[in-house]
C-alpha positions in Angstrom: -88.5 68.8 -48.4 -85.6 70.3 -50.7 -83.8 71.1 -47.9 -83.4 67.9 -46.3 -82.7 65.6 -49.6 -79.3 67.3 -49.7 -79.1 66.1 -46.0 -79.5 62.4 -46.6 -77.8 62.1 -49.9 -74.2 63.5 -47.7 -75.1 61.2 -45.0 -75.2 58.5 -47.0 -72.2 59.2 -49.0 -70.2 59.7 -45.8 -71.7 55.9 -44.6 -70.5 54.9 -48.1 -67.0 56.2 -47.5 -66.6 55.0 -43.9 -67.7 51.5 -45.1 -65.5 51.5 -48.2 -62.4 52.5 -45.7 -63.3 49.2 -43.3 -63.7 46.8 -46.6 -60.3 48.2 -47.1 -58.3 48.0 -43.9 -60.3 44.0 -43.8 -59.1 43.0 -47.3 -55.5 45.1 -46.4 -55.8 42.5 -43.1 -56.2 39.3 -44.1 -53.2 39.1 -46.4 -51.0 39.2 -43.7 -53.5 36.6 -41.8 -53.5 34.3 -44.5 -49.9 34.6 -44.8 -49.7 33.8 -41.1 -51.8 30.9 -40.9 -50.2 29.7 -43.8 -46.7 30.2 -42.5 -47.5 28.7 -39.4 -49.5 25.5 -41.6 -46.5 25.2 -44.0 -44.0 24.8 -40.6 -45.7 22.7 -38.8 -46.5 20.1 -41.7 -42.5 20.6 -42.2 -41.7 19.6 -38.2 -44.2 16.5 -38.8 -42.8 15.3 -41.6 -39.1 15.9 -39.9 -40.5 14.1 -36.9 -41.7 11.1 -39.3 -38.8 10.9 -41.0 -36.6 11.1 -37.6 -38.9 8.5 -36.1 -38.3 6.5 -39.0 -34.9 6.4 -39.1 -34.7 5.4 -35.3 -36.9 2.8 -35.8 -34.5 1.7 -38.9 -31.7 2.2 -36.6 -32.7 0.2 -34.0 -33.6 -2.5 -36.2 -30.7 -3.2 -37.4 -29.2 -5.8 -34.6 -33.0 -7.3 -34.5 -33.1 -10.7 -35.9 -34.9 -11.0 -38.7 -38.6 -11.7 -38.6 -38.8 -14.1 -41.2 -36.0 -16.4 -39.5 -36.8 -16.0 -36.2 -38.1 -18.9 -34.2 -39.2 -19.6 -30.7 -36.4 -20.7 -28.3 -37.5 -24.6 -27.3 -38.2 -25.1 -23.5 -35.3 -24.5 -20.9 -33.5 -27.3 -20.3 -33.8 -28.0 -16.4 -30.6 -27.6 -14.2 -31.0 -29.3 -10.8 -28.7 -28.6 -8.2 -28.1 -30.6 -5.5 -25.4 -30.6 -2.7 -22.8 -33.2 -1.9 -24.6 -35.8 -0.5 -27.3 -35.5 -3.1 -30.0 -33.3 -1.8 -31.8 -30.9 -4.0 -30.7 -27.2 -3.3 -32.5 -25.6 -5.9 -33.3 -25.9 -9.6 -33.2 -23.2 -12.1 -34.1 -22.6 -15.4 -37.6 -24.9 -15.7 -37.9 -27.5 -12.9 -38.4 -31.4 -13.1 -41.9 -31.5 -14.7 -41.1 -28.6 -17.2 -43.5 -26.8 -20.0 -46.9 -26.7 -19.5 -49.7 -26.0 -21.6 -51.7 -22.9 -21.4 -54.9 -25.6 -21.4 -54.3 -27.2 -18.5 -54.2 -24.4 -16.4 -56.9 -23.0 -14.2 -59.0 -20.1 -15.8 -58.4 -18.1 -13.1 -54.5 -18.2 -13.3 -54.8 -16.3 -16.7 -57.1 -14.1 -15.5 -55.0 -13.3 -12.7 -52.3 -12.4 -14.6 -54.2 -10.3 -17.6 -55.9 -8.5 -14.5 -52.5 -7.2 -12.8 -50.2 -7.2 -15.4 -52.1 -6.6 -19.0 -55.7 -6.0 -18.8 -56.1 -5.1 -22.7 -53.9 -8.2 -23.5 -56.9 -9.8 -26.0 -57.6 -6.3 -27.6 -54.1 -4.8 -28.4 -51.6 -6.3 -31.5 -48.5 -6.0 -29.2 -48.4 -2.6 -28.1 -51.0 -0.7 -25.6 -50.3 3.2 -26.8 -52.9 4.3 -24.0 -51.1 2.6 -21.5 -47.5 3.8 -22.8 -48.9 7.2 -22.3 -50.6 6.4 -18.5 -47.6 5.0 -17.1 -45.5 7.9 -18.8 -47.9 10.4 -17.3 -47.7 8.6 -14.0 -44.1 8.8 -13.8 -44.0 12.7 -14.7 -46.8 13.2 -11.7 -45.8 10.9 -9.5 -41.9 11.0 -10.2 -42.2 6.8 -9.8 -41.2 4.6 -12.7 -44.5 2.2 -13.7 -44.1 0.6 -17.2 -46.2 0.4 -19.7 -45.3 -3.0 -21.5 -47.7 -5.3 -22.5 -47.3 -9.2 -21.8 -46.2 -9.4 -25.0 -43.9 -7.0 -25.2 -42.5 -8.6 -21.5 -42.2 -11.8 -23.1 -40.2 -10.3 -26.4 -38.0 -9.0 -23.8 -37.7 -12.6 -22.4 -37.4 -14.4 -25.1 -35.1 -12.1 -27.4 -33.4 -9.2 -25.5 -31.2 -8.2 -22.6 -32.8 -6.7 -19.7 -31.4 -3.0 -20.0 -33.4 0.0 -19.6 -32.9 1.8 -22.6 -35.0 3.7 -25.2 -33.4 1.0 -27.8 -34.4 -1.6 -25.9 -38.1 -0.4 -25.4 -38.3 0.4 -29.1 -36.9 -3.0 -29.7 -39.2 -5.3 -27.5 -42.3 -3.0 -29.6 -41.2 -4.4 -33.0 -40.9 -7.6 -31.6 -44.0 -8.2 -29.2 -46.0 -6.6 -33.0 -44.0 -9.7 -34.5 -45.0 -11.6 -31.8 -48.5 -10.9 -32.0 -48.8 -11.4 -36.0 -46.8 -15.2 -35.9 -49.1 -16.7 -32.8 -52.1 -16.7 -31.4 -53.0 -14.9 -27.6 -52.9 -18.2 -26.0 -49.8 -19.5 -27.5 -48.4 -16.0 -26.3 -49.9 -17.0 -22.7 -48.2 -20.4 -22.7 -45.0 -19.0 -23.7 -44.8 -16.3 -20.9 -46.0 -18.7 -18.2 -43.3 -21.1 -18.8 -40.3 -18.0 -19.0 -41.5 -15.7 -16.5 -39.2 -15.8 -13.4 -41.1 -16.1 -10.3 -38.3 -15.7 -7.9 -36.0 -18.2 -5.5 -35.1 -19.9 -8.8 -38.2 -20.9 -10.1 -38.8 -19.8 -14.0 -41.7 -20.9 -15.2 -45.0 -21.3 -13.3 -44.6 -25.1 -12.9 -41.7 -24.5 -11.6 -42.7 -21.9 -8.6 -45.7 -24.1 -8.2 -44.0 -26.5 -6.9 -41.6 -24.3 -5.6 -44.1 -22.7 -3.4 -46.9 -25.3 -2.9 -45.5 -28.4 -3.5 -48.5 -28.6 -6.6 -48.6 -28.8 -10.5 -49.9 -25.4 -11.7 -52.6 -27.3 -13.2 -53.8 -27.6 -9.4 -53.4 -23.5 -8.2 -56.6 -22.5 -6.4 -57.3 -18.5 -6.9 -55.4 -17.3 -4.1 -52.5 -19.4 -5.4 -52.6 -17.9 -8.6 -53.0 -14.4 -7.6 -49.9 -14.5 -5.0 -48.1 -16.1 -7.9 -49.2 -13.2 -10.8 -48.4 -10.7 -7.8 -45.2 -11.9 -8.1 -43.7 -10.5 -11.5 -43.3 -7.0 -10.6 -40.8 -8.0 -8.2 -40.1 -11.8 -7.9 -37.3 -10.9 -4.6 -39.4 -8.5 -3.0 -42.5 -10.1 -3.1 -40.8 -13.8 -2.4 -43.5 -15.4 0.1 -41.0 -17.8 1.4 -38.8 -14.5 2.4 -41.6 -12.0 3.0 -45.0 -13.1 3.2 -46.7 -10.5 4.6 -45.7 -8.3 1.8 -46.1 -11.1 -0.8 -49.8 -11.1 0.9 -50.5 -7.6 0.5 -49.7 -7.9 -3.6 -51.9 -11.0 -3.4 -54.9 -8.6 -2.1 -54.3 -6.3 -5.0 -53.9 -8.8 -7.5 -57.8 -10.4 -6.0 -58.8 -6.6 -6.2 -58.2 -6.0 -9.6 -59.2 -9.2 -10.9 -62.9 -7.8 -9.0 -62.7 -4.7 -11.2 -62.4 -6.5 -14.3 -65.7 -9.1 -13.2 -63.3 -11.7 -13.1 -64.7 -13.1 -9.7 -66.9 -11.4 -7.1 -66.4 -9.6 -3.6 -67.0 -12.8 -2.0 -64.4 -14.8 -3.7 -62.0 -11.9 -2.9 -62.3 -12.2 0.8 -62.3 -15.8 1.2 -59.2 -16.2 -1.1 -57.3 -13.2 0.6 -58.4 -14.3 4.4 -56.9 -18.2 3.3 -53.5 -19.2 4.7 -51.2 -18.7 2.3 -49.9 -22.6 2.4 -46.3 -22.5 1.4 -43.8 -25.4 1.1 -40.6 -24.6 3.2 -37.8 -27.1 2.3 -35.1 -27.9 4.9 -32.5 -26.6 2.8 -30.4 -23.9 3.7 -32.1 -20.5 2.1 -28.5 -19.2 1.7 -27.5 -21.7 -0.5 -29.1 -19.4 -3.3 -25.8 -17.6 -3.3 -23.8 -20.3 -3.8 -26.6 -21.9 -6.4 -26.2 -18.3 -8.1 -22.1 -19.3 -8.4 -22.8 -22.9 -9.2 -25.1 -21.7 -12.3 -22.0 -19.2 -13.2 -19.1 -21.9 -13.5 -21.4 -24.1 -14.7 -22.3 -22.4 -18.7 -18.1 -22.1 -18.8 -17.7 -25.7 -18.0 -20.7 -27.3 -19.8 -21.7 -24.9 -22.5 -24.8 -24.4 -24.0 -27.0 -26.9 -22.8 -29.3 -29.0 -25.1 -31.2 -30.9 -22.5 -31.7 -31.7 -18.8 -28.4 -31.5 -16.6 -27.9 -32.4 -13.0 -24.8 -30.0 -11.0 -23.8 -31.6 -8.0 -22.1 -28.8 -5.9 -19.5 -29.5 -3.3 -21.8 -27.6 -0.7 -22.8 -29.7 2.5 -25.9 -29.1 3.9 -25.0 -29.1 7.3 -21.9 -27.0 7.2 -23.6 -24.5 5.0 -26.5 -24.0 7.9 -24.2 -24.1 10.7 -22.0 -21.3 8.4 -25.4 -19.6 8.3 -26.5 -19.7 11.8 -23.0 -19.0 13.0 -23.4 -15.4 10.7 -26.7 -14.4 11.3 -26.3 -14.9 14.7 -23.2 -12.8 15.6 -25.0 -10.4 13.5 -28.4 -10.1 15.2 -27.1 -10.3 18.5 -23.9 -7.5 17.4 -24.5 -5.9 14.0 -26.5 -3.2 15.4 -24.0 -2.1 18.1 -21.0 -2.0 15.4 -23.5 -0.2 13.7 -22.6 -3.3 10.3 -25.6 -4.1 8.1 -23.6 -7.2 6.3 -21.3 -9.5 6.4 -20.2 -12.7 4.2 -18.5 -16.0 4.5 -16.8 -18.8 2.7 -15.9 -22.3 3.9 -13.2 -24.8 1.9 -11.5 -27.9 2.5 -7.8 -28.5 1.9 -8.2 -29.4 -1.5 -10.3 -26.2 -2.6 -13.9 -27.7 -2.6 -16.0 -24.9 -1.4 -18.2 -26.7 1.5 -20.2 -23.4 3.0 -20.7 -20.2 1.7 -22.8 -16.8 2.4 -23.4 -14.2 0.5 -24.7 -12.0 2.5 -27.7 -11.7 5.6 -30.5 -11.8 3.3 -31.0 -13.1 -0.3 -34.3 -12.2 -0.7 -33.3 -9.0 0.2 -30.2 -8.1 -1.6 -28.9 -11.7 -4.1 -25.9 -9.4 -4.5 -22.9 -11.9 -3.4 -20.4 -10.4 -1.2 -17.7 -13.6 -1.6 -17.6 -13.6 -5.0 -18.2 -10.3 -6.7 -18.3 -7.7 -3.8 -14.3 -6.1 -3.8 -13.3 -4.5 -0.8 -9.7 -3.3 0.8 -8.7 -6.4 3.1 -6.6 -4.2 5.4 -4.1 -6.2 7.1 -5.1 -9.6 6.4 -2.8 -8.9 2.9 0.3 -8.0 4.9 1.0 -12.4 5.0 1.8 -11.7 1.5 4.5 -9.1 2.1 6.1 -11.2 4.8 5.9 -14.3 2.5 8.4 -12.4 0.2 10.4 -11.0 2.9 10.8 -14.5 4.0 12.0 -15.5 0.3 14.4 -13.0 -0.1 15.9 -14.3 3.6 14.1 -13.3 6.9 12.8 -15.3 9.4 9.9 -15.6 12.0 13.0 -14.0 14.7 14.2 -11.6 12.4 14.1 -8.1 14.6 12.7 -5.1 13.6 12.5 -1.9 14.7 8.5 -0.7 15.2 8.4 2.9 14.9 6.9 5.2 13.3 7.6 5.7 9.3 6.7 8.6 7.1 7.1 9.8 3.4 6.4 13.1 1.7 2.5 13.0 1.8 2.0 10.0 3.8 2.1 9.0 7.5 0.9 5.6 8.1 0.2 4.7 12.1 0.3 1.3 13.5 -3.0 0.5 15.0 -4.2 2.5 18.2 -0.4 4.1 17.3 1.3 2.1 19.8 4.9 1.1 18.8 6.9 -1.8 20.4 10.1 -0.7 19.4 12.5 -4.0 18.6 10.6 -6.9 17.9 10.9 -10.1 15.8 9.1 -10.5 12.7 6.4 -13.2 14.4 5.2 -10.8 17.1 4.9 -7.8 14.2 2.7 -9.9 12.9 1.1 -11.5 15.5 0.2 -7.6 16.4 -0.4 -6.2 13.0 2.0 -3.8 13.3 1.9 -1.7 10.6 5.2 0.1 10.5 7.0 -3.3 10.4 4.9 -4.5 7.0 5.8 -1.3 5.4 9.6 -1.4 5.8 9.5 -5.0 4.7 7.9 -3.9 1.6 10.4 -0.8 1.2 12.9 -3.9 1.3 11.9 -6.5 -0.7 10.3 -4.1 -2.8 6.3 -3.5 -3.9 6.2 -5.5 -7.4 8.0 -8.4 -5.3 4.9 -8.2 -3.0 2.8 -7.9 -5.9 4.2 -11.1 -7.7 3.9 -12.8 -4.4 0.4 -12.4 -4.0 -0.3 -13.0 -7.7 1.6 -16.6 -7.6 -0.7 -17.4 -4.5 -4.0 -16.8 -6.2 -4.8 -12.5 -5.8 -6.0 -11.5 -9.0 -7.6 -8.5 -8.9 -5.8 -5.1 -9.8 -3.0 -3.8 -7.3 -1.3 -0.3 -7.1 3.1 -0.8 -7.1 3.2 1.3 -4.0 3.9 0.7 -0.5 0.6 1.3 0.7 0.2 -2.4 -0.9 1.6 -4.0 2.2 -1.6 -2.4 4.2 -4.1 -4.1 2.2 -5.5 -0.6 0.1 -5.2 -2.6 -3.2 -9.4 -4.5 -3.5 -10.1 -8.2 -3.8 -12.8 -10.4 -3.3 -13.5 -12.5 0.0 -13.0 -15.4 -2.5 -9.7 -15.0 -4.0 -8.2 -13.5 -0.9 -9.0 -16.8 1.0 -8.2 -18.9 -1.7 -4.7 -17.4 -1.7 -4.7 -18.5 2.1 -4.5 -22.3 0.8 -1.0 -22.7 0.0 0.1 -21.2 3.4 -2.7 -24.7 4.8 -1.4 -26.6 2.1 2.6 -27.0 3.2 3.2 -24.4 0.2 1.4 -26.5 -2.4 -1.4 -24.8 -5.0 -5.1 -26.1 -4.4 -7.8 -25.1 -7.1 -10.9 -23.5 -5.4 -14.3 -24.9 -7.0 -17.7 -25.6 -6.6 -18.8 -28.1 -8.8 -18.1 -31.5 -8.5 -19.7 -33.1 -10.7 -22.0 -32.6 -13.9 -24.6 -35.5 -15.8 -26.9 -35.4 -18.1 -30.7 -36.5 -17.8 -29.4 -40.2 -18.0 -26.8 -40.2 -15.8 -23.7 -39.9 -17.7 -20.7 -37.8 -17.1 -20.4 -34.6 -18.7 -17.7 -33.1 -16.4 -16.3 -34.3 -13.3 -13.9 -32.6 -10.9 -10.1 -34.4 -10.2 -7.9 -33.1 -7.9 -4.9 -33.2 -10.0 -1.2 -32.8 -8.9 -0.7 -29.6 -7.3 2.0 -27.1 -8.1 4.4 -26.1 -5.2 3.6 -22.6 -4.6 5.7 -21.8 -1.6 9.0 -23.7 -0.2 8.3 -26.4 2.7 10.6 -24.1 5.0 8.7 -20.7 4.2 5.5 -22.2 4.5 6.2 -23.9 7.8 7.6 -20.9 8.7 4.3 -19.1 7.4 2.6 -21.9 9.3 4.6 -20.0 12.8 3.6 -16.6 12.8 0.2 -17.0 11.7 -0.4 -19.4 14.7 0.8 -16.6 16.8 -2.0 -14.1 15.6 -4.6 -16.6 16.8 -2.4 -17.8 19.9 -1.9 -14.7 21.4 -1.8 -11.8 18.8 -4.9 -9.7 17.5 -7.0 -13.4 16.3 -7.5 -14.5 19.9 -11.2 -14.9 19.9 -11.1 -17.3 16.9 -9.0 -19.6 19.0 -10.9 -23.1 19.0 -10.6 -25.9 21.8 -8.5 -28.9 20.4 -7.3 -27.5 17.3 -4.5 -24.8 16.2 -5.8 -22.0 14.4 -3.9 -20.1 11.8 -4.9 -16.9 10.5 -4.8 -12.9 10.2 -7.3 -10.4 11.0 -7.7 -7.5 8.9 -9.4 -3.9 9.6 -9.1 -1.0 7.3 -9.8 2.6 7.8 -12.5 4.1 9.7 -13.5 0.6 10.6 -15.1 0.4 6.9 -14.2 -3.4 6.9 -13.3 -6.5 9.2 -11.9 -9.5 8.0 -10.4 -12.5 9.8 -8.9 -15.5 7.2 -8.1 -18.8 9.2 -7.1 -22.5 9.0 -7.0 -25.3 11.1 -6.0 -29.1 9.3 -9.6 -29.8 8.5 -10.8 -26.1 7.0 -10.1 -22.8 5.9 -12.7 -19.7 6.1 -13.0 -16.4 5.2 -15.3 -13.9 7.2 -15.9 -10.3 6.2 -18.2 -7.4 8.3 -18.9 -4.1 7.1 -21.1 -2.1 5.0 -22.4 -2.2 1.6 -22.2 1.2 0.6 -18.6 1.1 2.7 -20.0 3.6 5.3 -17.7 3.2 8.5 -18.7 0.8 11.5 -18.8 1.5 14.6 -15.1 -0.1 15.7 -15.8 -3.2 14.1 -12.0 -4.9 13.5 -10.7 -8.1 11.9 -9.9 -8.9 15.9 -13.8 -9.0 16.8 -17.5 -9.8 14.6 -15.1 -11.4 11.8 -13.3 -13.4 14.1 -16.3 -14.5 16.4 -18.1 -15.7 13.4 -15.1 -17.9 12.1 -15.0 -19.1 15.9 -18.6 -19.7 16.2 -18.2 -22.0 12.5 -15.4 -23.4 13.5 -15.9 -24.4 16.9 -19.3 -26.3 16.1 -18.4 -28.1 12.7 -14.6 -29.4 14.2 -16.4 -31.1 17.2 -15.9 -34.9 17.4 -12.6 -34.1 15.0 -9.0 -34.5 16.1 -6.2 -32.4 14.7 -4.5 -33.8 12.1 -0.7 -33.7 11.1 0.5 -34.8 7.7 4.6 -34.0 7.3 4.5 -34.9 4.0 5.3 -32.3 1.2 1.9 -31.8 0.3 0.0 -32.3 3.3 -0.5 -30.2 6.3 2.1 -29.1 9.4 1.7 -28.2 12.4 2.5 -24.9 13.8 5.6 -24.2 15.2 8.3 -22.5 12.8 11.8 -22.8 11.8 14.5 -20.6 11.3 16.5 -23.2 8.8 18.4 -21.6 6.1 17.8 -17.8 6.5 20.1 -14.7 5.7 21.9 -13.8 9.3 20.3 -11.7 11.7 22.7 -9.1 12.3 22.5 -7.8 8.3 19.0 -8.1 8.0 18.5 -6.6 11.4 20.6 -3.0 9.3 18.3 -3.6 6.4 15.4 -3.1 8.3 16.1 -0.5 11.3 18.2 1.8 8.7 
């Protein structure tokens, strides 16, 4: 027994040691834990309170340029703008239509729900802002690398109402403080009413009244379910989804508007399929669908003429009906029976009288495809059908339609322009050169007379877009619009006189009254009576037997110049005859080369195809007064003599 106490006692003394050593190494340990976790605690309370602060101050930021809260107040209805053509019928309206705001409380349950189903489906539990579904459609968009947004309705109609539709972060955080705002000043049906009656719903309906009767010829109080769901499916994409343009996709967005209206026990399975197996029932007008582009200019010119508007108007454009769908169909069908095989996707077309009123115009194929208008805002080199301009100021400073001119090739330091097919007809006058768009010939005149001469010369006849002072100008490199390039054409129809393009004729009020009305005032002389018969001369040739053949009509002279720049990227053909000028254009929207398409062929087939059909019954007019028009047929009255302009030229 005394042997083993000894034993125990030194085990348990060395257990004591051991245990003493592991409280030690612990309590040396946490220290450095502690000071861990608090270092890590201490940092990230500082990067939240950084990121508060930072938050803060963008949210200030931002809010600056908001109005503010207190003296904000809800815009008043739209006042309705009707537009109708120049014998009276209605092309379109925009803004609200005829029968304007409607309450919330007249319309069909099922229209709300239709809308709340697709669009909002938390609209009565959120105060403006749906954080879950900011974060869904931002975690869609990471996965699926597809933009879906996460606005509520109110936060869409903040946008409406107050902002610009950009997509920026400003503009996101701004349309939050508002649709909060929003949300705190009215109730969730006033909020309804108001985005009903300011949504857009496509072909120039805003409002659902509106596109109600746009569509089905019905007050909205009237929608049946299938109505109402084709119309909600509609706000994603009012163009794309356009029933009148593309119904079977406007049908398939119906379906999954009916679908998720199921899903939140709006209606039942059977309700579903009846509604989505129902024709769709749409009101097609007789008007001319195109005549949205010129609608789309006609609303332009219209807030610089009549301002802001305080009620109702009525814009009565100078479009006619039955040019504008003979311009159409004269187009669309060149197009679809040749666009393919030129390998062109568009093409665009404007129609004026003498006096500038703008009769017929197309945008473009498709508006419910692309409302992008390629007469007025679309720029594009015009080739050769700019080289009139450079022999308009060769003319001024002396030459003639029989000037001769040496066609052959020209070249500078870094540039080696080629006449077309690089033929060269050697001595020539300055008629045929232009009758054959040669190009060599339009260069040396603008070496001559000079690029800024050329420059001012277009500039006095209408061109205003930017040109470059080099010689390349007399090929047409310098971009303008289909518009302004045939509205310079006028003088050259005009005997030299100055006609002001337009496209509203008249503007009244909701009672009737004159608030603007378009006179044809005294025109300025533009060109001389000699240089613009003489003008008169060799454009007659292009048509008569130079590179504008195929626009040549049966009982009328044409007038005009074709126009083809490189790699076949564009065509162009601008034309007269005593009744109308046109401009046709053919190419490509992202200016991807044709396949050979030239002023010579699709532009100048269409302006045949117009013209041919809208001058039956007509007979060719002449006017020899100073401001009327003149036949073709030139004269050489009062020009420098031959022989020194023939050195100038062939030096």
């Amino acid at each position: 027994m005394a042997s083993t106490a000894p034993t125990k006692t030194a085990k348990t003394a060395a257990q004591n040691k051991t245990t003493r050593k592991k409280r030690k190494n612990r309590n040396q340990q946490q220290p450095f834990l502690w000071r861990a976790i608090k270092f890590t605690s201490y940092w990230l309370c500082f990067l939240a309170a950084l990121g508060f602060i930072a938050g803060m101050a963008v949210f200030f930021y931002y809010s600056l340029d908001l109005p503010n809260p207190d003296t904000l107040k809800m815009p008043t209805s739209v006042p309705t703008v009707t537009i109708t053509s120049s014998d009276g019928e209605v092309l379109t309206h925009r803004a609200a239509q005829q029968s304007g705001h409607i309450s919330v409380k007249l319309l069909p349950l099922h229209t709300k729900q239709a809308l709340i189903a697709i669009e909002d489906r938390s609209f009565y539990s959120h105060n403006g802002v749906n954080v879950f579904g900011i974060a869904r459609a931002a975690f869609t968009n990471l996965i699926k690398g597809t933009s879906h947004g996460g606005s509520t309705l109110t936060q869409q109609l903040a946008k409406m109402l107050y902002l610009k539709p950009e997509k920026k972060l400003k503009r996101k955080v701004q349309e939050a403080m508002l649709a909060v705002w929003l949300e705190s000043k009215y109730s969730k049906d006033k909020l309804l009413e108001l985005y009903f009656n300011r949504a857009y719903y496509g072909a120039g309906a805003n409002g659902i009244e509106a596109a109600a009767q746009k569509y089905f010829d019905k007050s909205a109080r009237y929608l049946s379910l299938g109505e109402s769901a084709l119309l909600a499916g509609l706000m994603k994409a009012p163009s794309a989804y356009n029933p009148l343009r593309h119904p079977e996709k406007a049908k398939a967005r119906q379906k999954l508007v009916l679908n998720a209206m199921l899903e939140e026990g709006y209606i039942d399975a059977q309700q579903v399929a009846y509604a989505a197996n129902a024709e769709l029932g749409l009101r097609h007008t007789n008007v001319a669908s195109q005549g949205q582009y010129a609608a789309d200019w006609v609303m332009r010119d219209m807030r610089g003429i009549a301002g802001d508007l305080t009620g109702d108007i009525v814009v009565e454009a100078t479009i006619d009906p039955y040019l504008q769908q003979v311009a159409e169909d004269a187009l669309n069908n060149v197009m679809a029976e040749s666009g393919e095989k030129y390998q062109a996707k568009q093409a665009a077309l404007i129609l004026m009288d003498k006096n500038g009123a703008v009769r017929a115009m197309v945008g473009g194929r498709d508006y419910g495809e692309s409302s992008f208008n390629r007469v007025t805002t679309a720029k594009r080199q015009p080739g050769s059908a700019f080289k009139p301009f450079v022999y308009l100021a060769a003319l001024e400073k002396g030459f003639s339609p029989t000037s001769m001119v040496n066609d052959a090739p020209v070249s500078f330091k870094n540039w080696k322009p080629k006449n077309y097919g690089n033929k060269y007809y050697g001595e020539v006058t300055l008629r045929e050169s232009l009758a054959k768009s040669m190009n060599s010939v339009a260069i040396r005149l603008a070496r001559n007379v000079g690029a800024g001469q050329v420059i001012a010369t277009a500039r006095r006849l209408g061109i205003s877009s930017d040109m470059k002072k080099n010689l390349s100008i007399a090929l047409g490199t310098s971009e303008v619009s289909l518009h302004e390039l045939t509205n310079a054409y006028l003088p050259f129809m005009n005997g030299g006189f100055a006609a002001e393009a337009h496209i509203i004729s008249r503007i009244a009020n909701s009672d009737g009254g004159d608030i603007y009305q378009h006179r044809n005032n005294a025109s300025d002389r533009l060109i001389s009576q000699i240089h613009a018969q003489q003008m008169q001369d060799m454009l007659f040739a292009v048509s008569d037997w130079g590179t504008g053949k195929r626009a040549r009509i049966d009982g009328f002279e044409v007038y005009g110049k074709t126009g083809t720049t490189q790699n076949y990227k564009d065509g162009w053909f601008i034309g007269f005859t005593s009744e109308y000028i046109a401009g046709v254009w053919v190419g490509n929207d992202d200016s991807t080369p044709t396949k050979n398409v030239t002023g010579g062929n699709l532009p100048a087939q269409i302006w045949h195809d117009l013209m041919n059909q809208i001058h039956d019954g007509l007979v060719d007019g002449v006017d020899l007064g100073d401001g009327g028009f003149v036949m073709g047929g030139g004269t050489d009255e009062g020009v420098a003599p031959l022989d020194d302009i023939a050195v100038l030229l062939n030096q």
